[in-house]
Backbone as CSV, one residue per row, in Angstrom:
resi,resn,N_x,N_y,N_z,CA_x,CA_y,CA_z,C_x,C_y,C_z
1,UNK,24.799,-20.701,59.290,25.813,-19.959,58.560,25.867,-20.399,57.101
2,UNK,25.680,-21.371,56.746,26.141,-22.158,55.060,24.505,-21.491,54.624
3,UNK,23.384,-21.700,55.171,22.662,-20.860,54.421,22.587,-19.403,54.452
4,UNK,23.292,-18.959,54.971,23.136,-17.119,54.886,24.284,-17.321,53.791
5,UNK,25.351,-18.100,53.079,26.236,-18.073,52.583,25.174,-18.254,50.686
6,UNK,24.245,-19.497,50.858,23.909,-19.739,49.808,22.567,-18.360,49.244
7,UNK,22.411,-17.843,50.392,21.597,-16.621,50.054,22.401,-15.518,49.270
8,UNK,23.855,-15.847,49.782,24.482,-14.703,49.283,24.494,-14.818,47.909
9,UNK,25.274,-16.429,47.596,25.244,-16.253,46.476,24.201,-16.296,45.099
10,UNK,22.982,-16.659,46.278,22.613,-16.291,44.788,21.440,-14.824,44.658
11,UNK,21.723,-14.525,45.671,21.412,-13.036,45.207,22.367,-12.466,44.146
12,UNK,24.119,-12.617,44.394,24.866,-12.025,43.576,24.708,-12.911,41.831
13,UNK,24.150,-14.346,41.999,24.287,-14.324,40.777,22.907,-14.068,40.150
14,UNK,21.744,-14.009,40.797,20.641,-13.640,40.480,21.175,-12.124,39.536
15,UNK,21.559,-11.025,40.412,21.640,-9.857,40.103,22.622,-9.688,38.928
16,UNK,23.931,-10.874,38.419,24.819,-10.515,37.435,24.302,-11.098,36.395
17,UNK,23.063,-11.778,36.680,23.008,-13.503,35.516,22.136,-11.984,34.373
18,UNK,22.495,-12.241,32.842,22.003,-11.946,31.919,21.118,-12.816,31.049
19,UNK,20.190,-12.102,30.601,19.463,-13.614,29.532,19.955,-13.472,28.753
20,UNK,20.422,-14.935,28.115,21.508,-14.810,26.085,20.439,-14.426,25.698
21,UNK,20.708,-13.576,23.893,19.792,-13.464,23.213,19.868,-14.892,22.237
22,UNK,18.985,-14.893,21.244,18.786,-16.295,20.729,19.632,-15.561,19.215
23,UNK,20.758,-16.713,19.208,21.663,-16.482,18.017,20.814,-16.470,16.666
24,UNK,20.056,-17.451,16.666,19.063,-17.940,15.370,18.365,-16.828,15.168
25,UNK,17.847,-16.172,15.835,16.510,-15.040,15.845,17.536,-13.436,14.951
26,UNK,18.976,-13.426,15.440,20.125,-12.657,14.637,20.370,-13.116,13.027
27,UNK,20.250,-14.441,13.400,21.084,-15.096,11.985,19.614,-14.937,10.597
28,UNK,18.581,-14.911,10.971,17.757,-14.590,9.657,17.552,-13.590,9.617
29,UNK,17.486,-12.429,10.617,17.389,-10.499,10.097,18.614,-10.568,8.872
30,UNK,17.486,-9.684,7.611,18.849,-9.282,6.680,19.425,-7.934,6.832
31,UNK,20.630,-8.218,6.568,21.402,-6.720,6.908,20.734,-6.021,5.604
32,UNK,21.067,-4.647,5.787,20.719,-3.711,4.727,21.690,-3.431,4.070
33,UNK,21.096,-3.093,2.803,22.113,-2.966,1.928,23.029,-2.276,1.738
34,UNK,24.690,-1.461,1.246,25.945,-0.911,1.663,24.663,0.477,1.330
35,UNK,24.687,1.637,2.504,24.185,3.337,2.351,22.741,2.981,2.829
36,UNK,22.153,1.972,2.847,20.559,2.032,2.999,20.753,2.263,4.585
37,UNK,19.209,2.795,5.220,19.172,2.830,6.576,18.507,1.474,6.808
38,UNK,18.616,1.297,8.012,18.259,-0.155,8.652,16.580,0.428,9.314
39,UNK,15.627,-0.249,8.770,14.120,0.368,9.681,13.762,-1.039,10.577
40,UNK,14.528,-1.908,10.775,14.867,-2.680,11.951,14.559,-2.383,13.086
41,UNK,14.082,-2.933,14.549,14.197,-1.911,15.831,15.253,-2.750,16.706
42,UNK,15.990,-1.760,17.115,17.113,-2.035,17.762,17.213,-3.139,18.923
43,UNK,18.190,-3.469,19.184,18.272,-4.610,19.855,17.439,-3.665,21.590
44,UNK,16.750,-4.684,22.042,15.748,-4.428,23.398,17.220,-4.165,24.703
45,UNK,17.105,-2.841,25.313,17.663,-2.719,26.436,17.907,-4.152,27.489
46,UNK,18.749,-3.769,28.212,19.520,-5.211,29.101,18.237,-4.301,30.605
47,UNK,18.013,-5.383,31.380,16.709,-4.939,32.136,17.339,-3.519,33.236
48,UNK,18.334,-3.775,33.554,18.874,-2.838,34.532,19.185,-2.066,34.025
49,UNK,19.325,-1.237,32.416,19.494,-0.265,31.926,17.562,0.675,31.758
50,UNK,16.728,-0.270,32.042,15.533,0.601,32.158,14.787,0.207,33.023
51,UNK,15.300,0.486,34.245,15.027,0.930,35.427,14.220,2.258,35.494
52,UNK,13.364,2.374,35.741,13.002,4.101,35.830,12.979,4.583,36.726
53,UNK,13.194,6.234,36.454,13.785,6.997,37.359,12.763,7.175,38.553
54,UNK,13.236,7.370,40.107,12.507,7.651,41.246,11.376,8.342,40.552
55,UNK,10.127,8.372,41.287,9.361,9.363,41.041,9.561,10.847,41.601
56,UNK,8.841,11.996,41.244,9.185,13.058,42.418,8.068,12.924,43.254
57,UNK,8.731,13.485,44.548,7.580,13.704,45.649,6.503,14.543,45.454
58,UNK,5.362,14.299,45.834,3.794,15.252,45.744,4.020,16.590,45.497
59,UNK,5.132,16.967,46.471,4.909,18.710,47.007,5.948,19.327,46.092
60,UNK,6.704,18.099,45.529,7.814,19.679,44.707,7.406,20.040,43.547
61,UNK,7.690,20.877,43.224,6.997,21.613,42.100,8.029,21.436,41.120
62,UNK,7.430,20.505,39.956,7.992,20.552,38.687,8.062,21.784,37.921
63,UNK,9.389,22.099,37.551,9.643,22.922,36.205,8.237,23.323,35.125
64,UNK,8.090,24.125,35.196,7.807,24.224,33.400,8.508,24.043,31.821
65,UNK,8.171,23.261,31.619,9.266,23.527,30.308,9.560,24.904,29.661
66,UNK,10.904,25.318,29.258,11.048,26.544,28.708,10.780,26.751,27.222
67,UNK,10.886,27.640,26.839,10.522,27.806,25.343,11.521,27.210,24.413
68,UNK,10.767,26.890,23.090,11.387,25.702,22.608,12.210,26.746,21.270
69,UNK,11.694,28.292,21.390,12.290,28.984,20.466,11.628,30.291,20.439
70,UNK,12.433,31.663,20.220,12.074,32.354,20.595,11.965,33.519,19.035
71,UNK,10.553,34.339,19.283,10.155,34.981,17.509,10.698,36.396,18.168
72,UNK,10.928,37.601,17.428,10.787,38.864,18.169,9.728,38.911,17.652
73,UNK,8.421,39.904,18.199,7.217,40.704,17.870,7.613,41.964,17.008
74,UNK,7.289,43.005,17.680,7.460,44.134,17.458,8.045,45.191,18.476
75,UNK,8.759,45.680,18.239,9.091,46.964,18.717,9.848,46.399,20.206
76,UNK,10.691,45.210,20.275,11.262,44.435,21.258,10.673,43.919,22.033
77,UNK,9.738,43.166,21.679,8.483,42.306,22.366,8.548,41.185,22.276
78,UNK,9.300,40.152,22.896,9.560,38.735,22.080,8.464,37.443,22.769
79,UNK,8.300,36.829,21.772,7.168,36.203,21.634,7.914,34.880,21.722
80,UNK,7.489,33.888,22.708,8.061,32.386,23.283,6.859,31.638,23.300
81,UNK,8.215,30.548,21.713,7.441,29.555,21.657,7.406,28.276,22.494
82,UNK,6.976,26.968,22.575,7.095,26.112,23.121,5.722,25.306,22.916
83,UNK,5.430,24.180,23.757,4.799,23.256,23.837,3.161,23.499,23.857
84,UNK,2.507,24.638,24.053,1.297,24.959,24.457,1.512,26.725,23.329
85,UNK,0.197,27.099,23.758,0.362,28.834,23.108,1.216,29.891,23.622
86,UNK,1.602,30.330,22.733,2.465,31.463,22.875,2.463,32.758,23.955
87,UNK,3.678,32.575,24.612,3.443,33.862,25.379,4.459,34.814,25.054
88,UNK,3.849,35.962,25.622,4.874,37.551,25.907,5.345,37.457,26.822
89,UNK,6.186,38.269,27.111,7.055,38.588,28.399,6.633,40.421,28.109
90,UNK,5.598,40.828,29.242,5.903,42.395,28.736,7.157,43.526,29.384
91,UNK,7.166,44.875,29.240,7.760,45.911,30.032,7.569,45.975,30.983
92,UNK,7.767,45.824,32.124,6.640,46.321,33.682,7.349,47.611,34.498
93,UNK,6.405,48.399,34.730,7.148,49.165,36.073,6.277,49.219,36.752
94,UNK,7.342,48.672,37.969,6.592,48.084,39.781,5.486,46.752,39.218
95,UNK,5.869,46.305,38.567,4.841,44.640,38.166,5.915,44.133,36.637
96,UNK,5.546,42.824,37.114,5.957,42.087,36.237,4.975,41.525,35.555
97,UNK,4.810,41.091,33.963,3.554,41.102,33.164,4.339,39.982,31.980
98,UNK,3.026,39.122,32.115,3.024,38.013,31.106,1.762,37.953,30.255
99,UNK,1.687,37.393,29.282,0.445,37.731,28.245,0.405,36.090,27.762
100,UNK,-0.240,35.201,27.393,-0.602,34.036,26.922,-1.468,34.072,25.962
101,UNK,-1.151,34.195,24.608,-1.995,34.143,23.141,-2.816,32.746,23.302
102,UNK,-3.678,32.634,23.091,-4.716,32.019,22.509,-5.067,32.053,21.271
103,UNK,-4.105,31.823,20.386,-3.944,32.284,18.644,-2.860,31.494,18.203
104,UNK,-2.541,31.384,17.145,-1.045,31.054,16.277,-0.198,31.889,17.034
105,UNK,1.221,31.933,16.751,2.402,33.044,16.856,2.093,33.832,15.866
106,UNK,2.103,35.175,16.508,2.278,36.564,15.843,3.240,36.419,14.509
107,UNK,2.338,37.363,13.870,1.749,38.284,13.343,-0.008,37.147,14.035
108,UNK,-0.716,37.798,14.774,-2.238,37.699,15.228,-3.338,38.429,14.156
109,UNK,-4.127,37.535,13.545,-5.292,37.963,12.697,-6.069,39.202,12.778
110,UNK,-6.018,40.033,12.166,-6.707,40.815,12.101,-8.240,40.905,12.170
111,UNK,-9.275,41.924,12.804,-10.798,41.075,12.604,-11.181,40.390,13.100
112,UNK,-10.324,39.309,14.064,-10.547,38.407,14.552,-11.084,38.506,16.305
113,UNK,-11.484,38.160,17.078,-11.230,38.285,18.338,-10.192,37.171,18.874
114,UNK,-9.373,37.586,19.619,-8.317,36.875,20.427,-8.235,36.984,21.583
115,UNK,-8.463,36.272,22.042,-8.295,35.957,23.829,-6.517,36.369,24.488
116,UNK,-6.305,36.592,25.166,-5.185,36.469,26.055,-5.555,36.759,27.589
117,UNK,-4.721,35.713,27.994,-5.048,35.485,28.904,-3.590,36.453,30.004
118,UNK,-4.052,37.192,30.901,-2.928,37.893,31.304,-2.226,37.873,32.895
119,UNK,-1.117,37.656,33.190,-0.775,37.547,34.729,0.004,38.830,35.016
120,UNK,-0.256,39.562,35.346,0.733,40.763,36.627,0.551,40.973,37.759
121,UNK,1.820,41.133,38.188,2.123,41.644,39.968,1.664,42.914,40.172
122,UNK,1.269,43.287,41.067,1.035,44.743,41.819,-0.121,44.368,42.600
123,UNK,-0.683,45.689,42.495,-1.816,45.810,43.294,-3.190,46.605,42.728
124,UNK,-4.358,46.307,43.026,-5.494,46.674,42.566,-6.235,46.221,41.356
125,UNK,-7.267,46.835,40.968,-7.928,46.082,39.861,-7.054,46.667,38.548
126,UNK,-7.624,46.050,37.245,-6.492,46.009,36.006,-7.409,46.438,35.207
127,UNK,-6.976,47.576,34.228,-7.443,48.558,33.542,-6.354,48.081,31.686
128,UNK,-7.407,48.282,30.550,-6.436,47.139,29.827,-6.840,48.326,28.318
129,UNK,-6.077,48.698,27.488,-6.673,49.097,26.538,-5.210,48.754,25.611
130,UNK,-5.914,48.817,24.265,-4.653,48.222,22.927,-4.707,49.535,22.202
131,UNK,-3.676,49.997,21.114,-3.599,50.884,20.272,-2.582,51.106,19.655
132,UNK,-2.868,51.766,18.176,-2.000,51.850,17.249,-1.144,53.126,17.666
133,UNK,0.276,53.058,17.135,0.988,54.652,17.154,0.256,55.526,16.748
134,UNK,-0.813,55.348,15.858,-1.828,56.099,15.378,-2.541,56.886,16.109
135,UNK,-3.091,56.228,17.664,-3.952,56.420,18.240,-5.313,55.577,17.577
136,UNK,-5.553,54.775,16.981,-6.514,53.746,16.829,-6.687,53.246,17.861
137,UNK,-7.919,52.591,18.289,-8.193,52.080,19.443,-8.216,50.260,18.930
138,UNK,-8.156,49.016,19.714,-8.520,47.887,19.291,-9.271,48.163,20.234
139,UNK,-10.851,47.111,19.689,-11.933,46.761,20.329,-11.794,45.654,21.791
140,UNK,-11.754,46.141,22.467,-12.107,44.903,23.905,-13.240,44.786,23.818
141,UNK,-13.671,43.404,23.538,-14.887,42.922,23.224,-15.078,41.444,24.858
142,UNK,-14.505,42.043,25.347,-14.737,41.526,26.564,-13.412,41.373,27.272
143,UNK,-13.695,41.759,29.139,-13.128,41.416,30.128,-12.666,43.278,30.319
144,UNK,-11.637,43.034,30.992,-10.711,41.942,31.810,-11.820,41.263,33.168
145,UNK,-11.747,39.833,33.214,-12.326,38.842,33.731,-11.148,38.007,34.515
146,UNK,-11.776,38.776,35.873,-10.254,38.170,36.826,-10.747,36.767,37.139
147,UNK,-9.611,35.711,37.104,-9.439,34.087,37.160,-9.080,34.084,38.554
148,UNK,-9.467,32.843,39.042,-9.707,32.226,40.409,-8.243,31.563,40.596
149,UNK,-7.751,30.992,38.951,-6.781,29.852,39.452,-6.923,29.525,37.739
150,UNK,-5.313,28.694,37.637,-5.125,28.265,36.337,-4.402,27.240,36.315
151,UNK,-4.276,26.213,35.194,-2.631,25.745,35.489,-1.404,26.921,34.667
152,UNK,-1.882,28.094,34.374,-0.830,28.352,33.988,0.343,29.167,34.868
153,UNK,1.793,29.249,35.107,2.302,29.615,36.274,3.067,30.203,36.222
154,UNK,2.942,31.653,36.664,3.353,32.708,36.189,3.029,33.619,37.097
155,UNK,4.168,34.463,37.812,4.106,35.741,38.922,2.544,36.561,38.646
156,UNK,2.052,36.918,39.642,1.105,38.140,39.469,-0.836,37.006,39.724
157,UNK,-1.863,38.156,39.765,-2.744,37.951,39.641,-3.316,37.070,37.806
158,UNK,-4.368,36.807,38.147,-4.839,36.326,36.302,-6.031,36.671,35.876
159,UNK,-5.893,37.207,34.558,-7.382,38.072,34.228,-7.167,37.670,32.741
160,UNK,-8.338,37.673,32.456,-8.556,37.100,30.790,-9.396,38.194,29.772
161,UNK,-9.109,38.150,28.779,-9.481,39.601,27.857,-9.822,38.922,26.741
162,UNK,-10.343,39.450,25.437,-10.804,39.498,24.320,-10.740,40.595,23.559
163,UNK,-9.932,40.829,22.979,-9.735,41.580,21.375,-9.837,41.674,20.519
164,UNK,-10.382,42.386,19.250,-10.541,42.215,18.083,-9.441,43.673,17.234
165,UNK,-8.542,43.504,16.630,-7.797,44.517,16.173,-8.115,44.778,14.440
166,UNK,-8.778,45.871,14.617,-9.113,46.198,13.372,-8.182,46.313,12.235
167,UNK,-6.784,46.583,12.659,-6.253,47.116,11.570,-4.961,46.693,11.474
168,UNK,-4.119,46.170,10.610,-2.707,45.777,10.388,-1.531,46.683,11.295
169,UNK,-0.803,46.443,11.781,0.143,46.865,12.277,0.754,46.237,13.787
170,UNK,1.300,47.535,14.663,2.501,47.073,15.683,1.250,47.615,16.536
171,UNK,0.582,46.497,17.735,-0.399,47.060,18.489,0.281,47.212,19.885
172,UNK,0.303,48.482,20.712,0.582,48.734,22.240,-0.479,48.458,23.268
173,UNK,-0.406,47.055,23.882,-1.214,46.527,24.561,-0.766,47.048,25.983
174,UNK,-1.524,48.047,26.882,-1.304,48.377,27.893,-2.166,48.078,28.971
175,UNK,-1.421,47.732,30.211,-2.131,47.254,31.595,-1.444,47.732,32.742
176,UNK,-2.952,48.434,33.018,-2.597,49.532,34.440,-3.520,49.275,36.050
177,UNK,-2.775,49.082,36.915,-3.242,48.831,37.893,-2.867,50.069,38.910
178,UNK,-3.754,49.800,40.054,-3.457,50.632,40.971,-1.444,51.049,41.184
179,UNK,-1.414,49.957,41.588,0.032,49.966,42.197,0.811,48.972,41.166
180,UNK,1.552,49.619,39.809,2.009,48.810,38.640,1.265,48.988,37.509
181,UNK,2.200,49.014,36.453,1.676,49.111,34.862,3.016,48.382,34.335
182,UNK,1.996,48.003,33.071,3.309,47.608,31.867,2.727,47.209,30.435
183,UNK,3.185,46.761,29.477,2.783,46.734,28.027,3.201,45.794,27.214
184,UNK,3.120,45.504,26.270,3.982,44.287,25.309,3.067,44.997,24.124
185,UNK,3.644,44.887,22.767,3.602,45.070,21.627,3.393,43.959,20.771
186,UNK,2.402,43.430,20.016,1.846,42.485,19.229,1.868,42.810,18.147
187,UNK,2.188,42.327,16.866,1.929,42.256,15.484,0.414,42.213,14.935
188,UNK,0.123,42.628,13.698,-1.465,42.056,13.795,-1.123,41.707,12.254
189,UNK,-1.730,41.228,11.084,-1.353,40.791,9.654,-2.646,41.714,9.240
């Protein structure tokens, strides 16, 4: 019994005991001067304040981070920024449609070819053409090239494209499948 007693205590004082900091190691830092900032680094956390957090388990599926700020495009097409390249959110009827730039944020280069990479719901193969109110055509200079798998995660199948938009303006990027269509509107400079 007296040793299950001395276990106790010093687990409890193990667990309350703090290390002093060393007074001397305080007493020669100079303070800064009255308005200056201090580029000092702050006094080191007490150990039980950085503890780190559980890990998560294998199978749950972490969040994506959300957009860190949001541009409008054109013609109510809003373009979300964040941590990686820019995506659309398009129009859909009977599918829901996401677009992933492979470019700066819109206004997208003119002349240029640009990749996007595209996810929608429905059904059947995906039929993809761009154009001005004009009726101008943009060049698909390749795909749609349906993807196996991505990390990117987002409702629907994934197919990847290449564009080159000849000409300045508000471009109507449309995608039609058997069962579902929808569109998003891009800037071009």
């Amino acid at each position: 019994m007296k040793w299950l007693m001395m276990v106790a205590l010093l687990v409890v004082a193990g667990c309350s005991a703090e290390v002093p900091s060393a007074p001397e190691a305080r007493a020669t830092m100079p303070s800064p001067a009255p308005g200056a900032r201090s580029v000092l680094p702050s006094p080191a956390p007490k150990a039980r304040e950085t503890m780190p957090s559980p890990a998560p388990k294998a199978r749950e599926a972490m969040p994506s981070p959300g957009p860190t700020a949001t541009r409008a495009a054109c013609k109510g097409t809003s373009v979300l920024l964040g941590e990686g390249f820019p995506e659309v959110r398009g129009t859909g009827q009977g599918a829901e449609l996401w677009g992933l730039l492979f470019a700066p944020a819109p206004p997208l280069a003119r002349g240029e070819e640009i990749k996007i990479v595209w996810r929608m719901t429905g059904e059947g193969p995906l039929r993809v053409r761009a154009t001005l109110p004009d009726g101008t055509p943009a060049e698909l200079a390749w795909g749609p090239e349906q993807h196996d798998g991505s990390s990117w995660h987002k409702p629907g199948q994934e197919w990847g494209t290449g564009f080159v938009f000849p000409k300045r303006g508000c471009w109507k990027v449309e995608l039609t499948r058997t069962r579902g269509s929808g569109y998003v509107w891009l800037p071009v400079r």
